[in-house]
C-alpha positions as protocol buffer text, in pm:
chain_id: "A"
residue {
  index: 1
  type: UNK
  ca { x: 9042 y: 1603 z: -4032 }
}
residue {
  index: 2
  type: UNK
  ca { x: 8750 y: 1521 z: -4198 }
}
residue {
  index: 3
  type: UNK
  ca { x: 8717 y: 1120 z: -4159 }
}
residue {
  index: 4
  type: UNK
  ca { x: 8555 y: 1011 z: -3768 }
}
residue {
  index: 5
  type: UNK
  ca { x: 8765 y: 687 z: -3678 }
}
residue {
  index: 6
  type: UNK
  ca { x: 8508 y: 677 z: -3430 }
}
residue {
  index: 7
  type: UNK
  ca { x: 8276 y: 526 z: -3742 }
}
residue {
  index: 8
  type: UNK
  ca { x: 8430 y: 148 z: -3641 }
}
residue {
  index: 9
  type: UNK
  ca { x: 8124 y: -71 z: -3636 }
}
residue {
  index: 10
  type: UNK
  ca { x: 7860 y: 184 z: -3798 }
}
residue {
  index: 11
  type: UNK
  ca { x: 7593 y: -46 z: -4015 }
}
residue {
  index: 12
  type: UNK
  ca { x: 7403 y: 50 z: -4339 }
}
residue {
  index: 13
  type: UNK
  ca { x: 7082 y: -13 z: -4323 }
}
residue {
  index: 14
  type: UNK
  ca { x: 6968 y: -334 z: -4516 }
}
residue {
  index: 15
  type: UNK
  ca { x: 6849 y: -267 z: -4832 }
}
residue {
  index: 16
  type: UNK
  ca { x: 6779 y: -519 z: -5140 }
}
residue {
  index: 17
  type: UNK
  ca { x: 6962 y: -534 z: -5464 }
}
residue {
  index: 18
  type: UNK
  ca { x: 6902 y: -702 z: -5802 }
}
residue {
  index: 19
  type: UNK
  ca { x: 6997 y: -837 z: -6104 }
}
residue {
  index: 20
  type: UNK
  ca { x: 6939 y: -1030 z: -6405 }
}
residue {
  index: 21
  type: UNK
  ca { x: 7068 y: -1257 z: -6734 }
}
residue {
  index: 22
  type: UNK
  ca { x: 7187 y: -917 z: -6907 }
}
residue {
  index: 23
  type: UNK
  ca { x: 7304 y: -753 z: -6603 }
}
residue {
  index: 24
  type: UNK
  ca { x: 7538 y: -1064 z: -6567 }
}
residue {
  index: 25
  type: UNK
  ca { x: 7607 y: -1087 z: -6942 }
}
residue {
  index: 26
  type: UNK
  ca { x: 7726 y: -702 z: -6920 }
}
residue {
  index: 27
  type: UNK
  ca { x: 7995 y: -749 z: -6669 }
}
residue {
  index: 28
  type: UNK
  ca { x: 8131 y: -1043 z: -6838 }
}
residue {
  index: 29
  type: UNK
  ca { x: 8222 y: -827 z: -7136 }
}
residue {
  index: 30
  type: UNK
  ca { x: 8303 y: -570 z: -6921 }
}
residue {
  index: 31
  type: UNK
  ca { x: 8589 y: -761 z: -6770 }
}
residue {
  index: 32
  type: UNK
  ca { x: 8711 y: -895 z: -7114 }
}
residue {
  index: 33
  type: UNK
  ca { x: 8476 y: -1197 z: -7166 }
}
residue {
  index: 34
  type: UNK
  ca { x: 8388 y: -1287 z: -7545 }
}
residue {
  index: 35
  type: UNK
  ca { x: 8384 y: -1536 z: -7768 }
}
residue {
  index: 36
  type: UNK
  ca { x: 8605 y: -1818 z: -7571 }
}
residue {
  index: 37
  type: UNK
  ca { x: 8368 y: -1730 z: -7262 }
}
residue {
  index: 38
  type: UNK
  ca { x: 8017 y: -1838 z: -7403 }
}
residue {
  index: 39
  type: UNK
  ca { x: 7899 y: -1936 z: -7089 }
}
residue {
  index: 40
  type: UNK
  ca { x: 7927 y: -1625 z: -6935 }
}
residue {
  index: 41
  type: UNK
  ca { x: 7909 y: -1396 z: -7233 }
}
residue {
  index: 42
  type: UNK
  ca { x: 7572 y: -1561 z: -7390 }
}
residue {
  index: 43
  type: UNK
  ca { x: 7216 y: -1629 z: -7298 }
}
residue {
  index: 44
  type: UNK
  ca { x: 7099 y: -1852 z: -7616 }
}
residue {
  index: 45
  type: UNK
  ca { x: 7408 y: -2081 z: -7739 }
}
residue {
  index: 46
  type: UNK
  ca { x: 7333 y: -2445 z: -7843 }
}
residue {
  index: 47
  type: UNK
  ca { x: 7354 y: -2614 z: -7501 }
}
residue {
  index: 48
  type: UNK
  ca { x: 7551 y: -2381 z: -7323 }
}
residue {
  index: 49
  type: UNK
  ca { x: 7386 y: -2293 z: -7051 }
}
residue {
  index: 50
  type: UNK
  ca { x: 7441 y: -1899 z: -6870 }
}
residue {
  index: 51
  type: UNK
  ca { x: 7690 y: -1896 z: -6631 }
}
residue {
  index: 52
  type: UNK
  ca { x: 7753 y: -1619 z: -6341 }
}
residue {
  index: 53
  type: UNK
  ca { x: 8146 y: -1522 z: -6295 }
}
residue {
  index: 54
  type: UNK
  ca { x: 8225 y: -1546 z: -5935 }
}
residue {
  index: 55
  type: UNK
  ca { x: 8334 y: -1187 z: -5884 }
}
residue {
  index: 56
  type: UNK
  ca { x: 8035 y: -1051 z: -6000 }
}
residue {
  index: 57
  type: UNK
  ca { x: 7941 y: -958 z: -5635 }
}
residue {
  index: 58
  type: UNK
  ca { x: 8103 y: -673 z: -5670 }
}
residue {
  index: 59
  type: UNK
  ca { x: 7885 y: -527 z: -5883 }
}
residue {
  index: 60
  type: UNK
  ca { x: 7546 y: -565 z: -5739 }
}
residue {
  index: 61
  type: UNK
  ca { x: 7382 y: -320 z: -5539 }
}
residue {
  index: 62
  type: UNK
  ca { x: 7709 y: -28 z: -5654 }
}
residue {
  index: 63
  type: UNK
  ca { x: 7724 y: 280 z: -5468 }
}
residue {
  index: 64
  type: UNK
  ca { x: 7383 y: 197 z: -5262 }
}
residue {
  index: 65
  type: UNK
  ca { x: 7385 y: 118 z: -4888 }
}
residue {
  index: 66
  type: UNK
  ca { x: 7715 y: 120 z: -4812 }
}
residue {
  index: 67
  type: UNK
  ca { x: 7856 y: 230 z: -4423 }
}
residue {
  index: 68
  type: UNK
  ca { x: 8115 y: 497 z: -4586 }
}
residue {
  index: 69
  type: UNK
  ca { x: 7845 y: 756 z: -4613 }
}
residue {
  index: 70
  type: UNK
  ca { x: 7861 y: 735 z: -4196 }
}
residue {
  index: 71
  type: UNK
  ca { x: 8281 y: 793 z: -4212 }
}
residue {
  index: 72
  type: UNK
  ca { x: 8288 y: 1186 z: -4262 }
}
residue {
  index: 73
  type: UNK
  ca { x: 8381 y: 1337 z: -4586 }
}
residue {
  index: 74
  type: UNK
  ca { x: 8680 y: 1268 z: -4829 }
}
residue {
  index: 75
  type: UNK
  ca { x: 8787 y: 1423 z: -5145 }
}
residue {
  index: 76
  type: UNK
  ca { x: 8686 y: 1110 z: -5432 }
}
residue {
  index: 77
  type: UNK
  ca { x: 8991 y: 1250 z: -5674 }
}
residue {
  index: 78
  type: UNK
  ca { x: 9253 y: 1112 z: -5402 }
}
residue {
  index: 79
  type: UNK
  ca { x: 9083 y: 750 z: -5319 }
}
residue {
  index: 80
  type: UNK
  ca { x: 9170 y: 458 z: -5462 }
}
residue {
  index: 81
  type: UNK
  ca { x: 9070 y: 95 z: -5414 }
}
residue {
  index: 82
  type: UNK
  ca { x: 9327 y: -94 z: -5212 }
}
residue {
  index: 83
  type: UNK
  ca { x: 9218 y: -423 z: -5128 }
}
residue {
  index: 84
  type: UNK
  ca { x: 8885 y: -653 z: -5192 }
}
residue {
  index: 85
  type: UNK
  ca { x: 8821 y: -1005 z: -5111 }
}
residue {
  index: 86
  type: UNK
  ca { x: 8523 y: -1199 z: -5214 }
}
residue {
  index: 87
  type: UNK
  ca { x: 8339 y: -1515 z: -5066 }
}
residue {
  index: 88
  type: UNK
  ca { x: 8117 y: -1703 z: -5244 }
}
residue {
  index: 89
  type: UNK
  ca { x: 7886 y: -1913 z: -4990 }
}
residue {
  index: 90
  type: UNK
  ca { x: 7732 y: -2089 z: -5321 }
}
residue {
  index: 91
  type: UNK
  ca { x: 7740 y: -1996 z: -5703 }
}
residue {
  index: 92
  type: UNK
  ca { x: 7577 y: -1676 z: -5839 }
}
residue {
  index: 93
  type: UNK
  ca { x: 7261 y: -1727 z: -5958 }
}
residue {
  index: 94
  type: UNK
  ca { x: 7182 y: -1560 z: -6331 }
}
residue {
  index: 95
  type: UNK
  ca { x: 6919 y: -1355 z: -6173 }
}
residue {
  index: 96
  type: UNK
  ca { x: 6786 y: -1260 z: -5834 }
}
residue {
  index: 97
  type: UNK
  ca { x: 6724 y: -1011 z: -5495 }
}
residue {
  index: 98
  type: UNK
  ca { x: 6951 y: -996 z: -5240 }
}
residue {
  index: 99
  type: UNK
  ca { x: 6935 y: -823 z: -4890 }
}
residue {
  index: 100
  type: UNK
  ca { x: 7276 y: -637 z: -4861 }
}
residue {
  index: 101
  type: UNK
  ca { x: 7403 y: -503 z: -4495 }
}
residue {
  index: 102
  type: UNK
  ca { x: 7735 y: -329 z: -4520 }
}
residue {
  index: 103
  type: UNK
  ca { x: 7961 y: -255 z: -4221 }
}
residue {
  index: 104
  type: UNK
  ca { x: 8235 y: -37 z: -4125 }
}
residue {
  index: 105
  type: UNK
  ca { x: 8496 y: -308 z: -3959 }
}
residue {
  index: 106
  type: UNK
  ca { x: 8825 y: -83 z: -3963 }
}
residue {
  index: 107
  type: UNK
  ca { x: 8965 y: 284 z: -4028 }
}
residue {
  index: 108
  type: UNK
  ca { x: 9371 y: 312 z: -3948 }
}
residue {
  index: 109
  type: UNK
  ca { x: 9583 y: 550 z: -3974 }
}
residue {
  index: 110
  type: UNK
  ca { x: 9877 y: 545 z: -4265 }
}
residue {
  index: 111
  type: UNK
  ca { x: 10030 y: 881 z: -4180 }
}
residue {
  index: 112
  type: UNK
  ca { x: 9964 y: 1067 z: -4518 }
}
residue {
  index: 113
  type: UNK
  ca { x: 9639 y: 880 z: -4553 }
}
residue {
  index: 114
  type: UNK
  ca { x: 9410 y: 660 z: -4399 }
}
residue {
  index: 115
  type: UNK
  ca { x: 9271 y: 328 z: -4522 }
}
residue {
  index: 116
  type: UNK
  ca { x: 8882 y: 244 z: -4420 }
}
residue {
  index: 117
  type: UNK
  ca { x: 8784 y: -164 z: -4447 }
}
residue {
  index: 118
  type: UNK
  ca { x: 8402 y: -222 z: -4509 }
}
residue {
  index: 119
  type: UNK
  ca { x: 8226 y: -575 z: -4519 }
}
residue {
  index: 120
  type: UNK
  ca { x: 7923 y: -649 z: -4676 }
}
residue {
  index: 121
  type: UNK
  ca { x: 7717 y: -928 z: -4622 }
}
residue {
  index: 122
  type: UNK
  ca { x: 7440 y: -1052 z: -4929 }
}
residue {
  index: 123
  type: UNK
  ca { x: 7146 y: -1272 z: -4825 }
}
residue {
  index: 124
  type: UNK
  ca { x: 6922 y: -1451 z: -5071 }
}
residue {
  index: 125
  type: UNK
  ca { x: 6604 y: -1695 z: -4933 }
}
residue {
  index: 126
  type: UNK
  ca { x: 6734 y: -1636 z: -4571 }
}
residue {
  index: 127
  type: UNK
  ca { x: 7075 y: -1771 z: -4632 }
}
residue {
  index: 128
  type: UNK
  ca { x: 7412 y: -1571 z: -4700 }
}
residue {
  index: 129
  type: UNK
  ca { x: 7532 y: -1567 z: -5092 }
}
residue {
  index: 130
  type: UNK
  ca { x: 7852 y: -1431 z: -5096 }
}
residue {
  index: 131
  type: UNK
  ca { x: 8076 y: -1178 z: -4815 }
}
residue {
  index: 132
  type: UNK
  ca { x: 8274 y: -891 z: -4984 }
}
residue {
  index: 133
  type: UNK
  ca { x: 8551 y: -740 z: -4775 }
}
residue {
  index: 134
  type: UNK
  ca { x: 8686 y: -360 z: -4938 }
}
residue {
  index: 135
  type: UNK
  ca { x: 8943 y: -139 z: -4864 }
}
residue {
  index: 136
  type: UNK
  ca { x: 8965 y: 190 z: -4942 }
}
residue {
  index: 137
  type: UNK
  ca { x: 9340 y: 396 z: -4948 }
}
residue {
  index: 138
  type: UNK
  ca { x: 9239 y: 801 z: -4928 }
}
residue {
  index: 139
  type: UNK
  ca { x: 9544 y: 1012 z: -4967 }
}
residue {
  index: 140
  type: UNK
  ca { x: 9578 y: 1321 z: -4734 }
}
residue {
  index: 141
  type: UNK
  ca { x: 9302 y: 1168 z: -4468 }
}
residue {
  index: 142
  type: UNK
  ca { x: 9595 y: 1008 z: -4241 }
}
residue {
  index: 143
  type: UNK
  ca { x: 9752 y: 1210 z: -3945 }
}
residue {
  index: 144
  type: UNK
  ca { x: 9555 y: 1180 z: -3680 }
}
residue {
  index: 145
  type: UNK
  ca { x: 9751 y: 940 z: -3459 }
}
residue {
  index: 146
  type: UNK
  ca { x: 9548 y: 647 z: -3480 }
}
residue {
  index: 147
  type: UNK
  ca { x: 9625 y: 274 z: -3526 }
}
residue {
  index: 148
  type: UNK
  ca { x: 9832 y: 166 z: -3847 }
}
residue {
  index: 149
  type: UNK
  ca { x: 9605 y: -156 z: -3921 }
}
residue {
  index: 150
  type: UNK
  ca { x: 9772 y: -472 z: -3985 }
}
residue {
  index: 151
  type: UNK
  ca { x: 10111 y: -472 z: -4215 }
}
residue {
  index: 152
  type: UNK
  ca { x: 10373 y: -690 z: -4343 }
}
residue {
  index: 153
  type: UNK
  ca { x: 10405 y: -979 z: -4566 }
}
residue {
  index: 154
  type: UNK
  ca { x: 10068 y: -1169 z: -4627 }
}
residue {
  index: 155
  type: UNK
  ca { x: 10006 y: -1456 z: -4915 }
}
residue {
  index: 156
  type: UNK
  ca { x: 10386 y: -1411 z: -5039 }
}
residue {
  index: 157
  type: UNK
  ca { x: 10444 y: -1691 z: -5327 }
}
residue {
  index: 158
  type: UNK
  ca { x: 10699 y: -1948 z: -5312 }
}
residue {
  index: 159
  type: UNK
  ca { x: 11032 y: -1875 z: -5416 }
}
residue {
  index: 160
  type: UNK
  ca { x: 11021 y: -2116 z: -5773 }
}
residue {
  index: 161
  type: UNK
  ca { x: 10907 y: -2047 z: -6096 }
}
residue {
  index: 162
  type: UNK
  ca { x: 10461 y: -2009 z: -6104 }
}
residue {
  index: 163
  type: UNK
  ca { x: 10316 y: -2337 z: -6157 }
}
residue {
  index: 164
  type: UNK
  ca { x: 10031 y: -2186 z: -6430 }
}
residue {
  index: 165
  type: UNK
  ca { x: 10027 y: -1844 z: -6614 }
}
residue {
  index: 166
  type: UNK
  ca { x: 9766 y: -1692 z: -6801 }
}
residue {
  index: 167
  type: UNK
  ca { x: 9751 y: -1356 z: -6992 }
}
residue {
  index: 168
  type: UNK
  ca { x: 9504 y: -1136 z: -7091 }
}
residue {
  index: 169
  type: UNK
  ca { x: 9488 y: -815 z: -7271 }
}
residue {
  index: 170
  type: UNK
  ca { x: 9237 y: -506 z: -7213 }
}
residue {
  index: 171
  type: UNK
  ca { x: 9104 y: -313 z: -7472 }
}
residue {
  index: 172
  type: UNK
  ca { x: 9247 y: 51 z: -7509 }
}
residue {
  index: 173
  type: UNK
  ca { x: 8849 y: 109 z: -7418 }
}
residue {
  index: 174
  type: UNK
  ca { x: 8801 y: -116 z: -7170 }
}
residue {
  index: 175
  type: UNK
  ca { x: 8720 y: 116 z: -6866 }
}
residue {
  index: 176
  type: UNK
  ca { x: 8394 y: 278 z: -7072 }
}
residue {
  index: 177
  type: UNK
  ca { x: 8257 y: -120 z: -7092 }
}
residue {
  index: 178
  type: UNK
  ca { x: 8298 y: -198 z: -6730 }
}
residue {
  index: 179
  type: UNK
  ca { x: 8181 y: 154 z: -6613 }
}
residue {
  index: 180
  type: UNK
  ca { x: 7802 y: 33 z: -6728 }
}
residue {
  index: 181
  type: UNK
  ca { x: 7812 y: -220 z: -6427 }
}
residue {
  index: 182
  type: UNK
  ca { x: 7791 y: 46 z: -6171 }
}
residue {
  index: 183
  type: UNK
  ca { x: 8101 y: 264 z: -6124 }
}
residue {
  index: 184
  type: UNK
  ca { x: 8107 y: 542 z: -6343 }
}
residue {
  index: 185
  type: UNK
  ca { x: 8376 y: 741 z: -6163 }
}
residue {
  index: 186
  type: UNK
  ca { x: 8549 y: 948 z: -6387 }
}
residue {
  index: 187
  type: UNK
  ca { x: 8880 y: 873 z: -6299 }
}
residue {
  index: 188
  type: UNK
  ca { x: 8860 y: 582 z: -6511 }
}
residue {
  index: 189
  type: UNK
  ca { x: 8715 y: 820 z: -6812 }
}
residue {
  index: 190
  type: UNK
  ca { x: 8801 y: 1165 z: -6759 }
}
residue {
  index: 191
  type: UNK
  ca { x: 9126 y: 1309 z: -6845 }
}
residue {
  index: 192
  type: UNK
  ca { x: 9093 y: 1602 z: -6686 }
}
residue {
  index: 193
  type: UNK
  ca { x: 8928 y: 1430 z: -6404 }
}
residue {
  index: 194
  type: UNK
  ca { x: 9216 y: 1166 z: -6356 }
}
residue {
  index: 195
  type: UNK
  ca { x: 9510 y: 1478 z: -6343 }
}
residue {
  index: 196
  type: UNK
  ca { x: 9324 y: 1598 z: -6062 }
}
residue {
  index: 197
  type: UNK
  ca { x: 9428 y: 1242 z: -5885 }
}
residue {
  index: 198
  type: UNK
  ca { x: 9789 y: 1268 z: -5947 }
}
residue {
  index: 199
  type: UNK
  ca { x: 9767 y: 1037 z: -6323 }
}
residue {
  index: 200
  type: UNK
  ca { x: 9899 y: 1114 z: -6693 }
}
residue {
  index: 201
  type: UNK
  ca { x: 9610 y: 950 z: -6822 }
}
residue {
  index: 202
  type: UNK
  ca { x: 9228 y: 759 z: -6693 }
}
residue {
  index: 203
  type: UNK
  ca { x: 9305 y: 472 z: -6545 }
}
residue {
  index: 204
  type: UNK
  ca { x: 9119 y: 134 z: -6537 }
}
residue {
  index: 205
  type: UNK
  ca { x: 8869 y: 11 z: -6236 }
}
residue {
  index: 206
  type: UNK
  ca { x: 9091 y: -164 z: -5991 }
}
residue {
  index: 207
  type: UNK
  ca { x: 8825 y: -402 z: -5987 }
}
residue {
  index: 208
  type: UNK
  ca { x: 8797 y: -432 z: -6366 }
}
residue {
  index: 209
  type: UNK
  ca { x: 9173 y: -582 z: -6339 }
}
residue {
  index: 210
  type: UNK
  ca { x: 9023 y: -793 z: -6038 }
}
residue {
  index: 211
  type: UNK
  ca { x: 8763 y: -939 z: -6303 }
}
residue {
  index: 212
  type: UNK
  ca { x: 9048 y: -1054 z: -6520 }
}
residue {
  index: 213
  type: UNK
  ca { x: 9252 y: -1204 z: -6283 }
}
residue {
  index: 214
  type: UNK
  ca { x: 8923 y: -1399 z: -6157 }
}
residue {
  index: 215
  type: UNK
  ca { x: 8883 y: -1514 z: -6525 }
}
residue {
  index: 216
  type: UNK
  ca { x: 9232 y: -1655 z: -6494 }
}
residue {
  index: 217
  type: UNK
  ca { x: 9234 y: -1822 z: -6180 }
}
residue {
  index: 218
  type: UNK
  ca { x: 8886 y: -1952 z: -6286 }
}
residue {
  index: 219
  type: UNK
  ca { x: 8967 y: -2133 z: -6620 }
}
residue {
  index: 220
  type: UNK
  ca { x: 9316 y: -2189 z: -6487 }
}
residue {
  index: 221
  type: UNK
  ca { x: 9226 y: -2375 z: -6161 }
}
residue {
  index: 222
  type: UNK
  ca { x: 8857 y: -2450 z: -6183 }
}
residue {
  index: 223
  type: UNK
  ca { x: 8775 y: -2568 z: -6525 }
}
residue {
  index: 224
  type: UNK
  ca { x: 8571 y: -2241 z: -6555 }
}
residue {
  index: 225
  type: UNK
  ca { x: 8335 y: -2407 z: -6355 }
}
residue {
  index: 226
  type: UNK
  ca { x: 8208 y: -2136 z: -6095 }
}
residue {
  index: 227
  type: UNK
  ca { x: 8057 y: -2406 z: -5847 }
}
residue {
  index: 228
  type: UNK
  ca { x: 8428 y: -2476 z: -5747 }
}
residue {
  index: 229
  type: UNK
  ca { x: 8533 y: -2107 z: -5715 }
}
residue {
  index: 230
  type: UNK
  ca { x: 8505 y: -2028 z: -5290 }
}
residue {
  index: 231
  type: UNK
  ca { x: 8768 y: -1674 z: -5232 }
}
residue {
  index: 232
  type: UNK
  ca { x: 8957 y: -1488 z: -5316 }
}
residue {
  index: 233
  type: UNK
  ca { x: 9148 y: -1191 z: -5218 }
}
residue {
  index: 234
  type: UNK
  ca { x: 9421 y: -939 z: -5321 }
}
residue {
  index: 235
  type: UNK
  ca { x: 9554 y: -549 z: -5290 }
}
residue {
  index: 236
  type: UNK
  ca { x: 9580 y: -309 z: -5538 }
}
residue {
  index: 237
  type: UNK
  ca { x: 9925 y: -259 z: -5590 }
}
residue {
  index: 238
  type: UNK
  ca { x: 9939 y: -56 z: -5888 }
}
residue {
  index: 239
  type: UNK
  ca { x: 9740 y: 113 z: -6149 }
}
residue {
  index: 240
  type: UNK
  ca { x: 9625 y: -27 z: -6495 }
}
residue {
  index: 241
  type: UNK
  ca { x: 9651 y: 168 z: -6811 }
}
residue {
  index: 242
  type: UNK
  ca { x: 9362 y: 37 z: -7047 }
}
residue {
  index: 243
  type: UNK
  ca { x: 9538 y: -153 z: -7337 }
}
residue {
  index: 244
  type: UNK
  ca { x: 9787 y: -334 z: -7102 }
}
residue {
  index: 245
  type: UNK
  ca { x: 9828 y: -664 z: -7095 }
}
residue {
  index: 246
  type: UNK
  ca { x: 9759 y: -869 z: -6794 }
}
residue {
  index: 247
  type: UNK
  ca { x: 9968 y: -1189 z: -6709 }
}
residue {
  index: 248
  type: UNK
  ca { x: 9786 y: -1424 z: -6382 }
}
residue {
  index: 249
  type: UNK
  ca { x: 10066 y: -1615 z: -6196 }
}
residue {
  index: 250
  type: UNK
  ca { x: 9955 y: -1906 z: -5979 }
}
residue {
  index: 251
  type: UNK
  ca { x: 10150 y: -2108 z: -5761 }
}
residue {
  index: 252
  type: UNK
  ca { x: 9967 y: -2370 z: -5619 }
}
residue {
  index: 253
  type: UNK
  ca { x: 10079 y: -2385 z: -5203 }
}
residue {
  index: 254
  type: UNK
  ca { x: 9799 y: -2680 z: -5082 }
}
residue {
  index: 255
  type: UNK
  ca { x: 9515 y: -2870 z: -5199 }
}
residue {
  index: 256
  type: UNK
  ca { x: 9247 y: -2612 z: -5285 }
}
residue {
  index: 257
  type: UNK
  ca { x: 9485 y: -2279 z: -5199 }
}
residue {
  index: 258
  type: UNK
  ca { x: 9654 y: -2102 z: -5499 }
}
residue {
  index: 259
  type: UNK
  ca { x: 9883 y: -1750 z: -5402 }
}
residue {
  index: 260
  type: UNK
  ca { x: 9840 y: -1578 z: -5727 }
}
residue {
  index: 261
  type: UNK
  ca { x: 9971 y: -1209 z: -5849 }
}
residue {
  index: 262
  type: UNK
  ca { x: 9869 y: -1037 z: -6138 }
}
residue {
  index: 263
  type: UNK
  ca { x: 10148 y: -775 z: -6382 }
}
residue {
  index: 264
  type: UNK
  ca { x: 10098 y: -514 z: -6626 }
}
residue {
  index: 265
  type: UNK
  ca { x: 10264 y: -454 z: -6917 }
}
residue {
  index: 266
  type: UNK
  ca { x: 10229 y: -228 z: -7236 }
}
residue {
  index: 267
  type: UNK
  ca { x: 10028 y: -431 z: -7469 }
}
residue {
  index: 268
  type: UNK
  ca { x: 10319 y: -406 z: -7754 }
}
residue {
  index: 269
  type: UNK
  ca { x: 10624 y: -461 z: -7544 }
}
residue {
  index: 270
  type: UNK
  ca { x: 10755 y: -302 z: -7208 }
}
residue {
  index: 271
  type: UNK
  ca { x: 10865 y: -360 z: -6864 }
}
residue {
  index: 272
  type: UNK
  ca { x: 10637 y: -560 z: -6621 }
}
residue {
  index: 273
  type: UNK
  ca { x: 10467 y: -405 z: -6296 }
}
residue {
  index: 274
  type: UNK
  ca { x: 10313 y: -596 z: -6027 }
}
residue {
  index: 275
  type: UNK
  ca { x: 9915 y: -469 z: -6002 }
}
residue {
  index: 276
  type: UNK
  ca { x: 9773 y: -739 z: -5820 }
}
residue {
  index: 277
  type: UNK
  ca { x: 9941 y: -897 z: -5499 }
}
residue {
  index: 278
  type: UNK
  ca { x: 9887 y: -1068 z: -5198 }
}
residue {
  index: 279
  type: UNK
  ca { x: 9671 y: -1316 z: -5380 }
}
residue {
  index: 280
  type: UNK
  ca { x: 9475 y: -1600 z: -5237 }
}
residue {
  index: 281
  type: UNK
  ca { x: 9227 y: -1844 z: -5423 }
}
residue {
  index: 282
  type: UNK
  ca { x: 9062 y: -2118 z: -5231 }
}
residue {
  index: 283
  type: UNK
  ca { x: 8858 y: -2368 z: -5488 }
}
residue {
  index: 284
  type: UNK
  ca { x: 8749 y: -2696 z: -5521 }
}
């Protein structure tokens, strides 16, 4: 078995990332951001000043310094993202360096695969900037008796109708936009590539759907003003085809705490899927 549970607590070394007003312009378009989204989508409008959407974290510093290089080796056709959660310590600036140290903080055992939890910690002028927390599910890596990780219901909505929806629909080319902020796997490009994982067709970045549903909760709950926008967190439940439509539920449980999920549908008509659940949104 090629992944070392024993990898629990390995560190990356620090290294610094950064970023800039187009870098931050390119991911907003990238997850769907246009002409109603000025603030995020533009540089120059008539008092509009640039805005940073909260889940750009995710973005910054891809594929360099991260602990899974110190977890063994795993076959990239069979992973797929399964949860992420994002903190924001303070809004995203449009521009800047940040010190990233990523850490290996759980590896469990689901049988036929195993799941591997990394956490990575941004620092900007000496102070933290945002905390993501990733999970990765890699099929056929399981078996080796180890611990199952945590399981069971978490961040279940109330029983009663959502108290906001919001709805969204990807472009048919959607994934080849959002592969230009960092992760240009070609699962999400590649036919050829993507029947080697098991799918009829590319799918889209789990955390190009994430995007979206940030959009949502952000103009639904925060006025799309990112300064209000603390966490949030959800697993990947299912895939996205590009040129579905995405519908945000959110049922507000206290003062500052939404449970949200997130479904898929063919853009013209079809059946609903749940991508997105577990959802949690703290704001101001």
């Amino acid at each position: 078995m090629p992944i070392n549970p024993d990898a629990v607590g390995s560190t990356s070394e620090p290294i610094e990332a950064s970023w800039n007003s187009k870098d931050a312009l390119l991911y907003a378009v990238g997850i769907g951001a246009g002409h109603d989204d000025l603030p995020f989508t533009t540089e120059n409008s008539n008092d509009t000043e640039q805005l940073v959407y909260p889940t750009f974290p995710v973005v910054v510093g891809w594929g360099r310094g991260s602990a899974m290089g110190k977890i063994g080796s795993f076959n990239p056709a069979l992973l797929v993202h399964g949860q992420q959660a994002v903190t924001l310590h303070r809004p995203i600036p449009i521009e800047g360096t940040v010190t990233l140290t990523s850490k290996i903080i759980g590896i469990y055992d689901k049988g036929s695969a195993a799941v591997v939890v990394s956490e990575t910690v941004a620092v900007m002028d000496g102070e933290p900037l945002y905390t993501n927390v990733g999970s990765s599910f890699m099929r056929g890596e399981g078996g080796w008796g180890g611990d199952r990780g945590p399981s069971g219901p978490k961040n279940v909505p109330p029983e009663r109708p959502c108290d906001q929806k919001v709805t969204y629909v990807t472009d048919r080319d959607q994934a080849f936009v959002y592969r230009l902020s960092g992760d240009r796997n070609p699962l999400h490009t590649d036919p050829a590539f993507a029947a080697m994982g098991g799918f009829d067709t590319p799918i889209l970045h789990g955390l190009c759907s994430y995007g979206f549903t940030a959009r949502a909760l952000l103009s639904a709950l925060c006025d799309n003003d990112p300064a209000r926008f603390q966490h949030i967190e959800g697993r990947f439940a299912s895939p996205v085809i590009p040129g579905d439509a995405l519908t945000v539920r959110m049922w507000s449980t206290e003062s500052g705490e939404a449970m949200f999920t997130t479904s898929a549908a063919p853009a013209g008509g079809g059946d609903e899927r749940v991508v997105i659940d577990q959802g949690l949104v703290r704001h101001g």
